[in-house]
N, C-alpha and C positions, 0 to 999 in steps of 0.2 A: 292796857297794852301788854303785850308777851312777843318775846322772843321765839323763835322755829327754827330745830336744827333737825334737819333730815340726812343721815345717815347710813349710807348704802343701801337706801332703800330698795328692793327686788320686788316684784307684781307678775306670780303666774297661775297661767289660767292651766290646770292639768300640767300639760308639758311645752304650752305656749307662754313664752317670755313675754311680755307687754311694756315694764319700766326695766331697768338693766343696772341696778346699782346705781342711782342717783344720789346724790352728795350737796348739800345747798344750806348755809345759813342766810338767816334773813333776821335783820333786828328789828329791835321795838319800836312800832309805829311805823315802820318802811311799809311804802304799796310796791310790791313787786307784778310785773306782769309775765307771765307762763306765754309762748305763744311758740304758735309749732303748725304743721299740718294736721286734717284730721289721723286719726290712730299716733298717734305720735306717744299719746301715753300720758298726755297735760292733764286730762281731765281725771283720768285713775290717780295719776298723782294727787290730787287736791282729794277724792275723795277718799284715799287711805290717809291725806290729814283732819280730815274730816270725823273719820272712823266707819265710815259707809263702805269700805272697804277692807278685807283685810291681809295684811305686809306680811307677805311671805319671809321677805329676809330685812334684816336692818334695824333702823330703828327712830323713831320720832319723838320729838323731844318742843314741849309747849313750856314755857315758863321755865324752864327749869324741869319739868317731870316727864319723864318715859310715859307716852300716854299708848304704844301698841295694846294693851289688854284694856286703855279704860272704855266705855261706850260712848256714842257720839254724844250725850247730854252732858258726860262730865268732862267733856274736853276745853270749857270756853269759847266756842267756836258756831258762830250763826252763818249761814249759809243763805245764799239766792242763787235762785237757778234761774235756767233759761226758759222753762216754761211758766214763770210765777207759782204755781203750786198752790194756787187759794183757794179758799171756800166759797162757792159759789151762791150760796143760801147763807152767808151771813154778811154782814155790813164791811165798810172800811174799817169801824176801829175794832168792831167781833175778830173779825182776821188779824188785825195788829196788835189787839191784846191776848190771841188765844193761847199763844205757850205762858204769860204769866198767870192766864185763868188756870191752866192745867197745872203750874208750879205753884198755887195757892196762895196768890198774891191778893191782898185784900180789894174790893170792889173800888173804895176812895182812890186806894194808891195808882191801881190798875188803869180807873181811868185820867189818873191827873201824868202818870207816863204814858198812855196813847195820845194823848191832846200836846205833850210838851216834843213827840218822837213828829206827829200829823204834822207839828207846825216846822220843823226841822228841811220838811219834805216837800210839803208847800202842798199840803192836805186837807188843811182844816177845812176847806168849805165840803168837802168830801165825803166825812165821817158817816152820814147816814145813808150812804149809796152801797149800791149792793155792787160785784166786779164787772159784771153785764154793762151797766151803767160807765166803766171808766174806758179812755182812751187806753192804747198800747202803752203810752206811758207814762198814764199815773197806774195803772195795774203793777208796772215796774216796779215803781214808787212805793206802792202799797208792799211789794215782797220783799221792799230795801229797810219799810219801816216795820216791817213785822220783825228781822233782823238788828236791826237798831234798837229796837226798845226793849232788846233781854240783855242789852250792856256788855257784849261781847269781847271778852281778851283778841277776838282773831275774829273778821271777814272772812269769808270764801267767796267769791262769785265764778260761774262755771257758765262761762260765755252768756252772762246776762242781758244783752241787746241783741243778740243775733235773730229777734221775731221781732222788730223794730225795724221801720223803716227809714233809711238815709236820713232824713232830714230830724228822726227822733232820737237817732243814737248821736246824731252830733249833739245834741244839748242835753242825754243824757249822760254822755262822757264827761261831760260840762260838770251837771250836777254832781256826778259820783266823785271829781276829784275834788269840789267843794264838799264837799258830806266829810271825804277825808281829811282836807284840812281843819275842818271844824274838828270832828271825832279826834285825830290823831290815834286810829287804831292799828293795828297792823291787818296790813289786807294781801292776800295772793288773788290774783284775778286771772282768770282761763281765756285763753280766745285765737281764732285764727287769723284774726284780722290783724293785718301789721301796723292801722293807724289810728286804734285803737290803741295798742301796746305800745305804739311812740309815744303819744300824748297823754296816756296814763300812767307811766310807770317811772317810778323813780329809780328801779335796774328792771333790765328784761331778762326771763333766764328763755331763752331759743331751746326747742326741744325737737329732737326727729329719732324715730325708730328706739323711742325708749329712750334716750340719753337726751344728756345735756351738751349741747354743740358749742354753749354760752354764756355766760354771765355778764354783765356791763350797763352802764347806763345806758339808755334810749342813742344819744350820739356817738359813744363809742362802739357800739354794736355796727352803726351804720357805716362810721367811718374807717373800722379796722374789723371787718367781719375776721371771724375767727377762721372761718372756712369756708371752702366753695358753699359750700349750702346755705350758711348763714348770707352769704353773698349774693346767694341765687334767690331766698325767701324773703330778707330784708330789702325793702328799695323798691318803690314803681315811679319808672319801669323800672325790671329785674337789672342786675349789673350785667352787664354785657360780658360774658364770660368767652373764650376761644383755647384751642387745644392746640399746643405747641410743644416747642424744643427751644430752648439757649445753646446756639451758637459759637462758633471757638472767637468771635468779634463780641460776643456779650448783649447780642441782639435774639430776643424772641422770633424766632422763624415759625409761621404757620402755614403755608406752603412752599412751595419749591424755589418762591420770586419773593414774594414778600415778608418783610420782616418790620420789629417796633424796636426803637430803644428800648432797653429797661434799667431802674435804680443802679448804677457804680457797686454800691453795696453788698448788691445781691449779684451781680452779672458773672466774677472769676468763678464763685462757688459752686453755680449750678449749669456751667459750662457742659453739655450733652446731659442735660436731663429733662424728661419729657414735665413739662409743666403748664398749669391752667393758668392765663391771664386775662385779669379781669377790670375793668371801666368803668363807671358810673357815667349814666348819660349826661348828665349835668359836667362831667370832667372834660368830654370832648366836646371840638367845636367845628362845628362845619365852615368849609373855605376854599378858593377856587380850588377846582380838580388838578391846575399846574402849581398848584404852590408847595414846594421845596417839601418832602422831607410827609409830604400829608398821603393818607390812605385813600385811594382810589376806590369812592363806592357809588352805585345810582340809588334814587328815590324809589322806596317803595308804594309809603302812603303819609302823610300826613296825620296825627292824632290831637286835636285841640284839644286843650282842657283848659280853656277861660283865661284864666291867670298865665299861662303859659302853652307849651306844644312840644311833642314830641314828633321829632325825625324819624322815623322807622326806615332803615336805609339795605340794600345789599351790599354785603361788601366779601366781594368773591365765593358767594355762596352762604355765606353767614348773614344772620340778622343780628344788627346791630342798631342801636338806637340812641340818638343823639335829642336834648335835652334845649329849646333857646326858650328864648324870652320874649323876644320879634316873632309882629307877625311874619312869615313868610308866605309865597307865592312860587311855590317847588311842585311842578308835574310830575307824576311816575314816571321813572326813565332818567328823570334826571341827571346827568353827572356832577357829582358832587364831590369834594374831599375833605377828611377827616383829620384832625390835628390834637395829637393827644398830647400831653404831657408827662413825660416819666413819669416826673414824682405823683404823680395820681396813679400808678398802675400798680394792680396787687397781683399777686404770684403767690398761688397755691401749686402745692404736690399734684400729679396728677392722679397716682396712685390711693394716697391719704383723703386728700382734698382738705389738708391743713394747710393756714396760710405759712410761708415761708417770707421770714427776715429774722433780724437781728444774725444771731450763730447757728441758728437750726437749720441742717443738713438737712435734703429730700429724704436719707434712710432715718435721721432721727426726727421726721415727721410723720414718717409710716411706721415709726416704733413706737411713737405717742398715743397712735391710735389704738394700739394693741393693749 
């Protein structure tokens, strides 16, 4: 296990910026998950930790050592990628033992660790099959245990289930965060998929346009997005996000009629300041169209998803999406009303798009950004 401190890292290409000064520790034995849109920059991150890349500015730090000048073999570090990368003309364990054949590990040893890494993985009846022969995901398997069995200080995975289908990536999420508790390695893992990144990772760091927007465990991310985007990327459905102003009453107005309470806390402060407020569908609740105090909206469409359904509603021109548990029986057109609860309501800057509370002023959230 080793330690990673990534410091001011920079990533350009010519005179194009891609990462922008990243800053991130991660300790030993922590699986962090990177997750972002594509270009965001998640994947060039991992592979200038990798050494497949090389850091323009900054600096990376393994164990304890500055490893920018060392080469990818001597950094501790095994990697799986998303297209598996095997040999096609040689077996399961040819493939799983080949970096210790090429490190000149003795035949006995070589193959008493591919038989003790196969069985780790759930391989062994495997070993004399060529990759043609395996499903999507024992192929996986196979690039996870060619990885495992050089005894790695550092994981890297770089969105390794995204050529897996739905029903193979849930039980290979399954398997990789058992591998990791067994192992106890330190792992960084790439991906854009946000449920993925909730159920694998012990902190997310959220990345967009190069930067980090984030750092937090899986629920705090979700439940206190750091910023509209974190806001907007974490959560399906997306947070119900709307473009407004507070009020000299301390009420969120989004059009000329309509307004929300919002937080005591936050309401004197940001009295005339144009700001983003945002809802989790699971936060609001649908309820008669006349009842007190609720937002006037009609049905759009209904979205089942099994265990529960999402509302998709209009609400004066905005989509918004409400979150039950019942089945319901709601026609397009519907009129419907919506019943939010302050303390579930976040406020970002509009300008920044950092969330605002605690003491932070809307200009000392557009200063933070800079």
């Amino acid at each position: 296990m080793a330690s990673i401190v990534i410091r001011g890292v920079r990533k350009s290409y010519q005179k194009n910026a891609v990462v922008h000064g990243v800053d991130l520790d991660i300790a030993s034995g922590e699986f962090i998950v990177i997750l972002g849109p594509s270009g965001c920059g998640k994947s060039t991150l991992l592979r200038m930790v990798a050494g497949l890349e090389e850091i323009s500015q900054g600096e990376i730090v393994i164990d304890g050592n500055v490893v920018n000048r060392l080469e990818p073999r001597e950094r501790g570090c095994a990697m799986v990628f998303q297209n598996y990368a095997l040999y096609p003309h040689m077996t399961v364990a040819e493939n799983i033992g080949y970096a210790l054949k090429v490190a000149g590990v003795p035949k006995a040893e070589r193959a008493a660790r591919v038989a003790a890494t196969a069985k780790i993985v759930n391989l062994e009846a495997f070993l004399d099959r060529r990759p043609a022969a395996l499903s999507g995901g024992q192929r996986q398997r196979v690039a996870m245990a060619r990885a495992i069995v050089r005894e790695p200080k550092v994981f890297l995975f770089d969105e390794p289930l995204s050529n897996l289908d739905a029903k193979l990536r849930v039980a290979m999420r399954a398997e990789i965060r058992r591998l990791h508790r067994r192992l106890g390695a330190t792992s960084i893992f790439v991906t854009h998929d946000q449920v993925e990144a909730m159920t694998l990772g012990d902190r997310l760091v959220v990345m967009n346009a190069g930067r980090i927007e984030q750092v937090g465990s899986p629920s705090e991310v979700y439940r206190r997005p750091a910023s509209r985007f974190v806001a907007s990327f974490v959560g399906s459905p997306a947070m119900n996000l709307m473009e407004g102003r507070i009020d000299r009453q301390g009420a969120f107005v989004y059009d000329a009629q309509r307004s929300i309470p919002v937080p005591f806390a936050l309401e004197r402060r940001l009295v005339g300041h144009d700001v983003t407020l945002g809802i989790r569908a699971e936060a609001a609740r649908l309820v008669a169209p006349e009842t007190p105090g609720a937002l006037p909206a009609t049905v759009d469409f209904v979205e089942e998803l099994g265990a529960g359904r999402v509302v998709h509603t209009d609400l004066d021109g905005l989509s918004f999406a409400v979150a039950v548990s019942e089945p319901v029986a709601l026609e397009p057109g519907t009129a419907v009303g919506i019943a939010v609860d302050p303390a579930d309501i976040h406020l970002f800057d509009a300008r920044s798009g950092i969330r605002l509370e605690g003491d932070m002023s809307p200009a000392q959230a557009s200063a933070s950004q800079n």
